[in-house]
N, C-alpha and C positions, 0 to 999 in steps of 0.2 A: 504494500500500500504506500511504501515509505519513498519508492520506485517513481510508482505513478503521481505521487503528489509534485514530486519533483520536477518532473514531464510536463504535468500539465500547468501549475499555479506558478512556479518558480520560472518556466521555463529553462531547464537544463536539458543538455541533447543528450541522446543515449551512451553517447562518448565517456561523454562526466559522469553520468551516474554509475557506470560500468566499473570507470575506476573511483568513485568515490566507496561505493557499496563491496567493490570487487564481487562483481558479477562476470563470471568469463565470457557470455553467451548472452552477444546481439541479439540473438531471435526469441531468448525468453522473455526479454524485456518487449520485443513485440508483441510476443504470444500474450503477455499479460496487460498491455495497452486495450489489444483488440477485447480480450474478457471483459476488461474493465466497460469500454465502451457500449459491450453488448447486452451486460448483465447488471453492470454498476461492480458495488465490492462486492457482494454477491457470485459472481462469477469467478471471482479471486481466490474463493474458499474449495478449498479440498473436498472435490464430491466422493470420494471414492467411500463407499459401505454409506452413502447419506440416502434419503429416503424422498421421493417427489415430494412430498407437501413442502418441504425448506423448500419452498420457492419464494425469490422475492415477492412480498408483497405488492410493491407501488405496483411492480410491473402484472402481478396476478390482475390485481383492479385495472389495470388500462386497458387487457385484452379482455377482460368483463365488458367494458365499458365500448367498446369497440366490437363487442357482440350487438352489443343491445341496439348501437346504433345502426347495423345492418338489419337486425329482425326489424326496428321499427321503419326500416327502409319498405324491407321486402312487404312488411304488412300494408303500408302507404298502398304501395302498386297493386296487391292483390283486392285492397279495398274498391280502388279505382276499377279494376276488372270485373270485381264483382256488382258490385254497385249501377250500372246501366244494367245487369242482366235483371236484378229485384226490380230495378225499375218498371223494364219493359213487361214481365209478369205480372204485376201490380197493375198494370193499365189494362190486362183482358178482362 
């Protein structure tokens, strides 16, 4: 985390932190930028033996939240679809 704070707030290149930290290995500091970005510090953390629920949260709620506004898409359209057909049944 000590890594990425570095990276990104401080801005220090991967050069420095490599040798400040003595990390031998450019690509792990990548490998763990890109977690960090995808997962937050959350993805930082050692999954191995962890169990799906430890999911980040914020991120659980967004794709909640990114359901719902698809369903209440899809229902929008199917309303509209449905809605001229009760019409037209309702006038015989």
């Amino acid at each position: 985390m000590e890594a990425i704070r570095l990276h990104i707030e401080e801005g220090w290149t991967y050069r420095r932190i490599m040798e400040h930290m003595g990390i031998p290995d450019r690509h792990r500091l990548k490998v763990w930028m890109k977690k960090y970005k995808q997962l937050g510090e959350f993805g930082l953390m050692d999954q191995r033996g962890r169990r799906e629920e430890y999911i980040d949260q914020a991120r659980y709620v967004q794709k909640l939240k990114r359901e719902n506004s698809m369903l209440k898409k899809c229902l929008k359209i199917w309303m509209q679809e449905v809605q001229p057909i009760s019409i037209r049944q309702s006038r015989k």
